[in-house]
C-alpha positions as CSV (number, residue, x, y, z in Angstrom):
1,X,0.0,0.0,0.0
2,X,1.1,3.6,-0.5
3,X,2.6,6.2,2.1
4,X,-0.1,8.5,3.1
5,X,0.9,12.2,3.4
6,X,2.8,12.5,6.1
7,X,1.0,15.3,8.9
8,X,3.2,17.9,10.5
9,X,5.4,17.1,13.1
10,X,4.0,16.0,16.2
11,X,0.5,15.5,14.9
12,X,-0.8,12.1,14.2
13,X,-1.4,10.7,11.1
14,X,-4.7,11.3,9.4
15,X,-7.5,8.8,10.5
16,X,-7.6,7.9,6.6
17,X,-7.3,3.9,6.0
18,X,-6.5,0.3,7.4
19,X,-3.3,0.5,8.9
20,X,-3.7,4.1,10.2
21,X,-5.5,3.7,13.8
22,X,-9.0,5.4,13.1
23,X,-11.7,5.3,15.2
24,X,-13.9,7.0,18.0
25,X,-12.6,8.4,21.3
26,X,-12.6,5.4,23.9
27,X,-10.2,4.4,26.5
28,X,-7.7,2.0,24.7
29,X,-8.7,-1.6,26.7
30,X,-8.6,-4.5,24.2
31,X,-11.1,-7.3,26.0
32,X,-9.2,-10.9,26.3
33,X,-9.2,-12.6,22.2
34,X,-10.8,-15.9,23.8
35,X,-8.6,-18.0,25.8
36,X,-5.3,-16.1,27.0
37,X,-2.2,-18.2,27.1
38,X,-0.2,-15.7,29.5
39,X,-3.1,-15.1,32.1
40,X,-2.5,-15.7,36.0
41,X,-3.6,-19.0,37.2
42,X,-6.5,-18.3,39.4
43,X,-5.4,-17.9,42.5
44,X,-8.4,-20.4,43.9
45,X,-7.0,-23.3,41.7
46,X,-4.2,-25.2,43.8
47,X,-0.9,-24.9,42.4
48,X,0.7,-28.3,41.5
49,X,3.5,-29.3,44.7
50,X,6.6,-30.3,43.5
51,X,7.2,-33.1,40.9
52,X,3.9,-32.1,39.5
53,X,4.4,-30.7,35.9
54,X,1.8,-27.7,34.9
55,X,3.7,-25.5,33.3
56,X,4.0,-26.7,29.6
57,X,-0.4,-26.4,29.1
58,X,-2.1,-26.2,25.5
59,X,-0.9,-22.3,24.6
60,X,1.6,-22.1,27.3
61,X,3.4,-19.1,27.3
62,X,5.2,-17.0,29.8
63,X,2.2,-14.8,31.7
64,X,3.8,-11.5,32.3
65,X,2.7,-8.3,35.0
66,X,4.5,-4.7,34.8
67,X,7.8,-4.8,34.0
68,X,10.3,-4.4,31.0
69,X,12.2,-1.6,30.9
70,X,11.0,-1.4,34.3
71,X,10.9,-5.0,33.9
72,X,14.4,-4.7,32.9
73,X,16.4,-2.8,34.7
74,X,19.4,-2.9,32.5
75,X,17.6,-2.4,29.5
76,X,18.4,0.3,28.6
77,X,20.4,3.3,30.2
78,X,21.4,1.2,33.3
79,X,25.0,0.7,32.1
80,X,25.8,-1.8,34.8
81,X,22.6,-2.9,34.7
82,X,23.2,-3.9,31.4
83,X,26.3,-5.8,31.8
84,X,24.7,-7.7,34.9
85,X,21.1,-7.8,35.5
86,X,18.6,-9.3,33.4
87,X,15.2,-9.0,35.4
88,X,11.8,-9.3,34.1
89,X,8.4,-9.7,35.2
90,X,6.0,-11.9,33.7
91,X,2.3,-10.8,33.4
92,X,-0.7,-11.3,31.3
93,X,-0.6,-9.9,28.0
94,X,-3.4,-10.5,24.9
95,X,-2.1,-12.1,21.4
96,X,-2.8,-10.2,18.6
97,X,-1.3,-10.0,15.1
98,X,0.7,-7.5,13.3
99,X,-0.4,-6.5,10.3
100,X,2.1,-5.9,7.4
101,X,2.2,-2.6,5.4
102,X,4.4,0.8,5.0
103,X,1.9,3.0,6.5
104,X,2.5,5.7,9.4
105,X,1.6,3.0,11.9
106,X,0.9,-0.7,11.8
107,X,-2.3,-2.0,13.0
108,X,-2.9,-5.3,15.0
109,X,-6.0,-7.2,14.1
110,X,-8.5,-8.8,16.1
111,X,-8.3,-12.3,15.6
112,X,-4.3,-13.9,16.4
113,X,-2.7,-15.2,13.3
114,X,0.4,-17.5,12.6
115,X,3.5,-16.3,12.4
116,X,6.1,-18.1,9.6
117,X,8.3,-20.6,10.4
118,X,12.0,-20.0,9.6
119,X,14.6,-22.7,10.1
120,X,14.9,-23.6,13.6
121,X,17.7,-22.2,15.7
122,X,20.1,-24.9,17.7
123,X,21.9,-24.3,20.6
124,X,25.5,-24.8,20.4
125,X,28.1,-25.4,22.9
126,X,27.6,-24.4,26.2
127,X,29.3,-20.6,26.4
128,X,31.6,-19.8,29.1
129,X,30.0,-18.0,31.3
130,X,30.7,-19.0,34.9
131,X,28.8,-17.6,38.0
132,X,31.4,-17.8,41.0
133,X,31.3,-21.0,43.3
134,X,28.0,-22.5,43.8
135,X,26.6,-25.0,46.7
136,X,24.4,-28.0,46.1
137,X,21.0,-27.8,46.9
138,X,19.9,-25.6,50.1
139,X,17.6,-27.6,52.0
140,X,15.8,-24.6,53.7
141,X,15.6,-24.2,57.5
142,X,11.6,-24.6,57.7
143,X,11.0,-22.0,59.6
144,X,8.4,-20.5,56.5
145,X,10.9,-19.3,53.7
146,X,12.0,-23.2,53.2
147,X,11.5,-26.6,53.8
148,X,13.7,-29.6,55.5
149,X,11.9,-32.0,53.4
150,X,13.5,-31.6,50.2
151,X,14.0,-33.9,47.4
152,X,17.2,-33.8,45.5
153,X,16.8,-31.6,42.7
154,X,19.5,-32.7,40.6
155,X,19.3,-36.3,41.4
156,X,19.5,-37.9,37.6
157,X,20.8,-34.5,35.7
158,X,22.4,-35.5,32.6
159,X,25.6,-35.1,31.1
160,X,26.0,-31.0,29.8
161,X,22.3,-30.1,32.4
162,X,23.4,-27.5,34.5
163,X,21.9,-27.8,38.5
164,X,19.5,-26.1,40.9
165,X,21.8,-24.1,43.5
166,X,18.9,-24.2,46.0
167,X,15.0,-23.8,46.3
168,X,13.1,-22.0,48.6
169,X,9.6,-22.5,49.9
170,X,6.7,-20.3,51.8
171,X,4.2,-21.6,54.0
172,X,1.9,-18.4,54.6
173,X,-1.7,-18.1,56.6
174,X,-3.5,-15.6,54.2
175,X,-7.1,-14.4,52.8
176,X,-8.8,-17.2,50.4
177,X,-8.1,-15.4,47.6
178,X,-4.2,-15.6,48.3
179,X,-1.6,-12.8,48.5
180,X,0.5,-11.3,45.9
181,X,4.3,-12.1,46.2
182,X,5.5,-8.7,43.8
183,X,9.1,-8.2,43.3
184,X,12.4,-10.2,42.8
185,X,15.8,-7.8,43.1
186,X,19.2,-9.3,42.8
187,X,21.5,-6.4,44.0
188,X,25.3,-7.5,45.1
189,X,25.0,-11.1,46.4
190,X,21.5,-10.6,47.8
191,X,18.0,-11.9,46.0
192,X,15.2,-10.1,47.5
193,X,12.0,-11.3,47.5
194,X,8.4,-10.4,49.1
195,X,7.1,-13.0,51.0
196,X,3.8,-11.8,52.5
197,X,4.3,-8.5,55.0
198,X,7.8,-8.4,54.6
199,X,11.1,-8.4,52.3
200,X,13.4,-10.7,52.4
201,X,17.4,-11.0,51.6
202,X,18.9,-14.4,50.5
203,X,22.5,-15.1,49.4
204,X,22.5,-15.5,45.9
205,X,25.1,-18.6,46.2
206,X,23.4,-20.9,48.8
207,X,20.1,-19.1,49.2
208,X,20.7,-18.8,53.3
209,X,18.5,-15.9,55.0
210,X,21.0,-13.0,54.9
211,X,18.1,-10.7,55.9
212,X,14.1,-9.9,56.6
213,X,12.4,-7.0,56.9
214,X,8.9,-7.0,59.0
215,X,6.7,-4.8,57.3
216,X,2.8,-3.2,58.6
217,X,0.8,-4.3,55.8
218,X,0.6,-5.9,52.5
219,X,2.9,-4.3,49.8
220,X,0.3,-3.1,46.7
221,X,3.2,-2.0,44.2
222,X,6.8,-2.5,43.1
223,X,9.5,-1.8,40.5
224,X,12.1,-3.6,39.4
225,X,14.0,-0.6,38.9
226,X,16.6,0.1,41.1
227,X,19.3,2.9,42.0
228,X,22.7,2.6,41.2
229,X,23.4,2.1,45.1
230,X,21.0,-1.1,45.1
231,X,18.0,0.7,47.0
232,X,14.5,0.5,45.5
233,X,11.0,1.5,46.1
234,X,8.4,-0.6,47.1
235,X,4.4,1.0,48.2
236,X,2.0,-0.6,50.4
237,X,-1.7,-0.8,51.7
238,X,-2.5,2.0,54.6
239,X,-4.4,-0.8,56.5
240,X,-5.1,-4.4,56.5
241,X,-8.9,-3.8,55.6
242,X,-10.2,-4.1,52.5
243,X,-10.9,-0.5,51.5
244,X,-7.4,0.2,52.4
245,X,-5.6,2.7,49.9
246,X,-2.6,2.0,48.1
247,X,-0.6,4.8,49.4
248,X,2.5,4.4,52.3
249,X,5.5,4.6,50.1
250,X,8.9,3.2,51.3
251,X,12.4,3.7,50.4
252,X,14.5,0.4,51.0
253,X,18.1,-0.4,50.9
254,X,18.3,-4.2,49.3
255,X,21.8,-4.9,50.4
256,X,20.9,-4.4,54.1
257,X,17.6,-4.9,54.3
258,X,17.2,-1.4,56.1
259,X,14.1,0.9,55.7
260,X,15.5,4.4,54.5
261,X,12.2,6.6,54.8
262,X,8.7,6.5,54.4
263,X,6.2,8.8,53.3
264,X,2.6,8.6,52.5
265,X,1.0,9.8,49.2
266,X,-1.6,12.9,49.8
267,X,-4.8,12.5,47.7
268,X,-5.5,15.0,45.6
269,X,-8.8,14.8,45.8
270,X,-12.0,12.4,47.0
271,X,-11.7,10.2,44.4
272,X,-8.1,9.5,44.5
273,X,-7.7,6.4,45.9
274,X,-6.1,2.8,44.7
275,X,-5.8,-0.4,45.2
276,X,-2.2,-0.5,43.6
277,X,0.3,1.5,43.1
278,X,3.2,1.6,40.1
279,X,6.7,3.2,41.4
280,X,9.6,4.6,38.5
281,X,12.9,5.3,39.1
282,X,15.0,7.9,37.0
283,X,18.4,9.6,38.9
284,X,17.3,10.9,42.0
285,X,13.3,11.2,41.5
286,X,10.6,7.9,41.9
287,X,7.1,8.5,40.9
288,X,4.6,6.9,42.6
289,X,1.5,6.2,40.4
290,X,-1.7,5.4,40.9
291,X,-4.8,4.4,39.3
292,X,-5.6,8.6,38.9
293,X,-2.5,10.3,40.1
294,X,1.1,10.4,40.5
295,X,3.4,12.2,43.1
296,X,7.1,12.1,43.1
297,X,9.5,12.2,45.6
298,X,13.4,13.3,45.7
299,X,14.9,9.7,46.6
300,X,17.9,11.0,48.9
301,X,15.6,12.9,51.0
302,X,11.9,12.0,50.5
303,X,10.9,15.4,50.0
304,X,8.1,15.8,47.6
305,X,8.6,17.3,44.1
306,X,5.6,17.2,42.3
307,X,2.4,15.8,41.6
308,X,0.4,15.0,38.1
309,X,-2.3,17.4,39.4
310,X,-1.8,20.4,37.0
311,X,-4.3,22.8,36.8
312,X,-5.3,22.8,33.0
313,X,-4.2,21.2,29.6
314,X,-3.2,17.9,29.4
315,X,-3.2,16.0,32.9
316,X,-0.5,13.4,33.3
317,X,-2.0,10.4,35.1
318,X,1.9,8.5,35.0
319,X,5.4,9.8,35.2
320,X,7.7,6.8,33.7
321,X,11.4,7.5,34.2
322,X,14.5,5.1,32.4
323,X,17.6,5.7,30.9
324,X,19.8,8.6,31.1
325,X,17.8,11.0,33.7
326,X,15.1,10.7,30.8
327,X,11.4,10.8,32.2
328,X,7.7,10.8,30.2
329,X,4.6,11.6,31.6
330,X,1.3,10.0,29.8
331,X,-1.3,12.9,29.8
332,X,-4.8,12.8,28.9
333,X,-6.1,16.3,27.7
334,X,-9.5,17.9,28.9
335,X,-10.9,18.4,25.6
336,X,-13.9,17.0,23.6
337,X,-11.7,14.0,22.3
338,X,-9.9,12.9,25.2
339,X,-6.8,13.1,23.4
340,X,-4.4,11.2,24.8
341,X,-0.5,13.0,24.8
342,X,2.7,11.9,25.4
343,X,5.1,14.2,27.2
344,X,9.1,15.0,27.8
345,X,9.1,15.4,31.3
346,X,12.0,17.2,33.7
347,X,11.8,14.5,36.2
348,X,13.2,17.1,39.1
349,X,10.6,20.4,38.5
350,X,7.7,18.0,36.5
351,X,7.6,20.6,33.5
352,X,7.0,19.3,30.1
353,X,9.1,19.9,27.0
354,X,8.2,18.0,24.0
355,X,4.7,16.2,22.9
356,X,3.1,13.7,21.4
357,X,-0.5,13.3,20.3
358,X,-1.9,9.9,19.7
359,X,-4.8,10.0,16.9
360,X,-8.3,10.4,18.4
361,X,-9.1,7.2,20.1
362,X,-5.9,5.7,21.2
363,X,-3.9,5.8,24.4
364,X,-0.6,4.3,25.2
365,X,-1.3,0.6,26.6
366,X,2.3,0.0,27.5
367,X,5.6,1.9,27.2
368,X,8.9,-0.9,25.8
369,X,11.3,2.0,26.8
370,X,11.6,5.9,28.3
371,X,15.1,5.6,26.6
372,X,14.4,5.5,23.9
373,X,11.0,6.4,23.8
374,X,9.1,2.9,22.4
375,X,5.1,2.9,23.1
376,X,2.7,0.1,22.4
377,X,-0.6,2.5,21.8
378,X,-4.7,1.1,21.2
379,X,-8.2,1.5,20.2
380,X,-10.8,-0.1,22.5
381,X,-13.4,0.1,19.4
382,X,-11.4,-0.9,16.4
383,X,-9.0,-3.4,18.5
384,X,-6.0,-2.1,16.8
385,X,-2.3,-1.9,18.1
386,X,1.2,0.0,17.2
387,X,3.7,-0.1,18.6
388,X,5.8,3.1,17.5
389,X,9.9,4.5,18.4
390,X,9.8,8.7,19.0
391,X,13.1,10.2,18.6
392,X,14.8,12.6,21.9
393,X,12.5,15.7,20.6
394,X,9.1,13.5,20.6
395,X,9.0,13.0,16.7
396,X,7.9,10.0,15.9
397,X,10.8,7.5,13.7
398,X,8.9,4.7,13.2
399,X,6.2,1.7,13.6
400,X,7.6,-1.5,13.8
401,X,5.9,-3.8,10.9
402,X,6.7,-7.0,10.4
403,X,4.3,-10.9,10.1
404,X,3.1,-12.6,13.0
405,X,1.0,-13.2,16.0
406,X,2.6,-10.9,18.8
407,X,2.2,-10.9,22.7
408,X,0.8,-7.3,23.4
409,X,1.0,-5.7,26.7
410,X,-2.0,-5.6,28.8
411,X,-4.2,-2.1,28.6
412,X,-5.7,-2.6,31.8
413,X,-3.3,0.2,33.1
414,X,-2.4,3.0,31.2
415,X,1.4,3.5,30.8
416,X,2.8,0.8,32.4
417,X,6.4,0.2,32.0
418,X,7.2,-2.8,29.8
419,X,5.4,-6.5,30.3
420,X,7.5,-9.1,29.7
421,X,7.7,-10.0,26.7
422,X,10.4,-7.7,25.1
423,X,13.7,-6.3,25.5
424,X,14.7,-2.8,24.1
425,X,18.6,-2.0,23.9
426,X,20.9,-0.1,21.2
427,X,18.2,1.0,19.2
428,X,16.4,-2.2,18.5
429,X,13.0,-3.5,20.2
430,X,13.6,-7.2,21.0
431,X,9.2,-8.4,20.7
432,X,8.4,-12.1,21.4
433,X,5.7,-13.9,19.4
434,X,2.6,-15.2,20.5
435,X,0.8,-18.1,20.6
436,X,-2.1,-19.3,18.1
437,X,-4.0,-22.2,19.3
438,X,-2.3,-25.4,19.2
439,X,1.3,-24.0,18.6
440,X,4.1,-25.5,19.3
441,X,6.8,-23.1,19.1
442,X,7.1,-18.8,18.7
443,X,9.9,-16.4,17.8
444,X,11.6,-13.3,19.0
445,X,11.9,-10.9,16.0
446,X,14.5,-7.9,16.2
447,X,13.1,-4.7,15.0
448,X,15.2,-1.4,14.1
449,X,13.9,1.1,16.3
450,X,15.1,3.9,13.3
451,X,13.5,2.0,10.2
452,X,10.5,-0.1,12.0
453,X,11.5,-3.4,10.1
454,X,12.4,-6.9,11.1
455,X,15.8,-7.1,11.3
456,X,16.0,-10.7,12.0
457,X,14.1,-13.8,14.2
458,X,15.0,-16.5,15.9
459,X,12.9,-19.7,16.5
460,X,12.2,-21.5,19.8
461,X,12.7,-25.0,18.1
462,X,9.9,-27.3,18.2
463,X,7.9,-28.1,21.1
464,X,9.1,-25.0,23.2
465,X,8.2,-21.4,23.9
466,X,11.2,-18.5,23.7
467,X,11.4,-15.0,26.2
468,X,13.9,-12.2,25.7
469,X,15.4,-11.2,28.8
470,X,17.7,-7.9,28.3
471,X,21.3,-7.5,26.8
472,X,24.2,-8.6,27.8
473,X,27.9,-8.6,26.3
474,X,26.4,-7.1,22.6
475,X,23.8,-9.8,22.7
476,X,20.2,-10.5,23.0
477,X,20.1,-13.0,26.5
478,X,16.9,-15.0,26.2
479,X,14.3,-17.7,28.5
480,X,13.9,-21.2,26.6
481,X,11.0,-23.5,27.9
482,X,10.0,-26.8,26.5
483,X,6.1,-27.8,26.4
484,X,7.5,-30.8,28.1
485,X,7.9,-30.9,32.0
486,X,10.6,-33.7,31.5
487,X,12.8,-31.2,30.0
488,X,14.5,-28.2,32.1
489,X,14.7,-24.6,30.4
490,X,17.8,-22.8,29.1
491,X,19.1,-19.2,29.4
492,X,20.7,-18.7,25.3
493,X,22.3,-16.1,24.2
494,X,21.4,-14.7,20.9
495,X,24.4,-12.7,18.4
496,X,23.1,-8.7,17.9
497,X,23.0,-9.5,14.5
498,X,21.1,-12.4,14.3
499,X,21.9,-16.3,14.4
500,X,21.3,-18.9,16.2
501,X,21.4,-19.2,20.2
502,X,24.1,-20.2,22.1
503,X,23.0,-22.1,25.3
504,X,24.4,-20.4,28.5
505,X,23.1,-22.3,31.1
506,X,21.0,-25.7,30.8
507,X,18.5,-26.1,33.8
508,X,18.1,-29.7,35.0
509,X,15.5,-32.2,33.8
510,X,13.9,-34.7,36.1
511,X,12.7,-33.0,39.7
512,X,13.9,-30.3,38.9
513,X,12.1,-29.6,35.7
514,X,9.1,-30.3,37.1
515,X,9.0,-27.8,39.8
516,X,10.6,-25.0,37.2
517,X,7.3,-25.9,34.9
518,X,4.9,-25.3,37.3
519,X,5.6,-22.0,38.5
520,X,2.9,-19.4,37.0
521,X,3.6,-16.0,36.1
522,X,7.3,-16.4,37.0
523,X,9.5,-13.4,37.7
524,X,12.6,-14.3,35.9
525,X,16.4,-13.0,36.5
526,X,19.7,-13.9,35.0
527,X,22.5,-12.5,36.8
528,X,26.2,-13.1,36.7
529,X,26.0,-16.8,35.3
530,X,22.4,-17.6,37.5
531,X,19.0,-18.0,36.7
532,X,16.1,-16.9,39.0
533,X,12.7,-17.9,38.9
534,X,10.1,-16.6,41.5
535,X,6.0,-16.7,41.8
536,X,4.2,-13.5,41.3
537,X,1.4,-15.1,43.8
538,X,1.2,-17.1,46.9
539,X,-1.8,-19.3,47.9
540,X,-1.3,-18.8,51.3
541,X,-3.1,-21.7,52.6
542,X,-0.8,-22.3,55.4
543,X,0.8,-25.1,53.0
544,X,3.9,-25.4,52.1
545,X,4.6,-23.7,48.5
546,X,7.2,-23.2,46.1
547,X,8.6,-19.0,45.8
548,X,12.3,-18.9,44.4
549,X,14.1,-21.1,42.6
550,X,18.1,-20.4,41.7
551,X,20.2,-22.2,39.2
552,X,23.8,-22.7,38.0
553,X,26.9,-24.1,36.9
């Protein structure tokens, strides 16, 4: 199809085709395409106990929540971030197909479509890449963050399988409907987990208790994001009731397990409450967001510096902050339209600079990356997608086009950082495919963040399901999972341009695969030659149940 004229800069493209995101003003929330592959396990349904595959169901697929750049934290602009820590949250995100064409934006349709099936990648030799000395299994201390009675893990590993370094488990008393277990944070050689009302520290080598942190109620919101002296920001309920808001922010150090300060979020007016709240980290500023406001505070001091209540114009509901001090606000304008604007933001005064207006109808479902600027925007009504690259002054570069069925990010929350199913690093957008019904494999296609093409794809192989993680070293570090629970997973490394994976680290088959399959909604981490893998969710049935699982060399 031809190029449309192209509008002025900063306007949107005229509502004038397929391909082109028309379509009436409504808040962009796509309803689930039919069955979701990536949703949460109900948290009434029992989660299998170890030796008990689930993982590997009919459209398995990794079920992400908020995360990736903030999802990522060394994707990009987190130098040593980058080098080290690849951390992503899994949540659930909708399947829905990219659409080729060379128009202004790319639209995804409403039914999920098959991608092609290039030659499959093979893993070659094992790379080295050696975490430091690592212990045998840690058999917990059962005193609630582990159990005594623990099965060998690695008991019939096979020649090349890497091991389990230890498992922890949780046995909680909570409500019927179970408690959310947000966050995983490797800083130094600490993993930090929540685990119910309170934080707490393992060593990353044997998994021993290095620290816990009691805290008053249930944490409601959490970033992966952390500053460059390993603190981060984590927001809980006011109360244990159930009308409790979502509003007593706290500032922790992860190496120490020490509370820093903690302030509480002043509504700005009666109907400013939540349920949840969605921190972001950029230099010395974290903005705490909520379902209709946002207030940031100066992280050395916890003094506030501004809220998203400005008094006319275009209303920022979130402040996102990545990258190099960079920070975007997601506005939506009190006009007829409801316009929907994306704003450069000083993330010290909260003045705007540049802007961007999304075409009447859209707003931004997801944002890939502050640094650069890479949005996944909507249409409730028409159910189509884009996801589009804006350069430093808010211009927009591109929409990525390419064939196949891609994992969108949920729209449930407007502007949420990232979901787990992309990287974004040296100018490219690292997107995994979806799932149609009945497949057996997906990709994770490399666009150029300048141009808006493919710039190549790699293949899970049969029978298995691929993630991208972050970058590391000048290449793409990625999740493999077989469908099969007899078969452990593998953290590959991909070249930056193109090829086929190189396996990293080979996770155990046997025990140990089945208790890495049957983990929903993991939060994943590789770090420094380990693998992390943590629930998003505890049942909290006073039953012993499984919460982080580390592996090695």
């Amino acid at each position: 199809m031809t190029e449309p004229p192209q509008p002025p800069p900063n306007q949107p493209p005229p509502p004038s085709g397929y391909g082109h995101l028309p379509g009436p003003p409504q808040p962009a929330q796509v309803p689930p395409p039919g069955a979701n592959p990536y949703a949460q396990q109900p948290p009434t349904v029992p989660q299998p106990q170890a030796g008990q595959a689930h993982f590997p169901q009919p459209g398995y697929g990794y079920p992400p929540a908020p995360g990736a750049t903030q999802g990522m934290p060394g994707v990009p602009g987190d130098p040593a971030g980058r080098r080290r820590k690849l951390v992503v949250t899994i949540a659930a995100v909708a399947a829905a197909t990219i659409v080729l064409g060379t128009g202004a934006y790319f639209a995804f349709g409403r039914d999920g479509g098959g991608s092609p099936k290039p030659p499959v990648a093979q893993g070659s030799t094992p790379a080295d890449d050696k975490p430091s000395d690592s212990p045998s299994v840690d058999t917990g201390d059962g005193s609630g963050n582990g159990s005594d009675d623990q099965e060998d893990f690695n008991a019939g590993r096979k020649p090349g399988e890497d091991k389990v370094l230890w498992y922890k488990s949780a046995k909680i008393d909570g409500p019927g409907a179970g408690i959310p277990a947000q966050g995983q944070w490797v800083v130094g050689d600490s993993v930090v987990k929540t685990v119910g009302k309170s934080l707490v520290g393992y060593q990353v080598t044997d998994g021993k208790q290095k620290w816990k942190l009691d805290l008053p109620a249930d944490v409601c919101g959490t970033t992966d994001q952390t500053t460059g002296d390993g603190k981060t920001v984590i927001v809980l309920k006011n109360g244990d009731d159930g009308a409790a808001d979502c509003g007593v922010v706290k500032l922790v150090d992860l190496k120490t397990g020490k509370e820093v300060w903690t302030k509480t979020v002043e509504q700005q007016n009666l109907f400013d409450t939540s349920i949840d709240g969605y921190p972001s980290i950029v230099g010395d500023t974290v903005a705490v967001n909520r379902s209709i406001s946002t207030t940031a505070f100066k992280i050395s001091t916890g003094d506030k510096l501004f809220t998203g209540n400005v008094p006319e114009g275009c209303k920022p509901r979130s402040y996102l902050g990545g990258g190099n001090a960079k920070m975007i606000g997601i506005a939506t304008c009190e006009d007829a339209d409801r316009i929907v604007e994306v704003q450069g933001i000083d993330p010290v005064t909260g003045k705007k600079g540049w802007t961007y207006r999304l075409p009447k109808g859209y707003a931004v479902n997801s944002v890939y990356s502050v640094d650069p600027v890479v949005l996944d925007v909507g249409n409730r009504e028409s159910k189509e997608r884009a996801i589009v690259s804006l350069g430093p002054d808010g211009q927009k570069r591109a929409s990525m086009s390419a064939e196949g069925s891609f994992s969108t990010c949920p729209s449930g929350v407007e502007g949420r950082q990232g979901c787990g199913t992309s990287a974004v690093a040296d100018d490219t957008l690292y997107l995994a495919t979806g799932t149609a019904t009945g497949a057996k494999s997906n990709e994770i296609v490399a666009f150029d963040l300048g141009t808006g093409k493919a710039k190549w794809r790699t293949s899970s192989g049969d029978n298995a399901r691929i993630l991208p993680l972050g970058t590391e070293k000048g290449r793409l570090i990625a999740y493999r999972k077989s469908f099969s629970s007899d078969l452990g997973g593998e953290i590959v490394a991909v070249p930056a341009a193109g090829g086929n994976p190189t396996v990293l680290l080979h996770n155990p088959s046997g025990p140990a695969s089945k208790v890495e399959s049957a983990f929903y909604s993991p939060q994943l981490g590789y770090v420094d030659g380990r693998f992390f893998l943590s629930v998003t969710r505890l049942q909290a049935d006073g039953k012993d149940e499984k919460l982080l699982m580390a592996f090695g060399k």
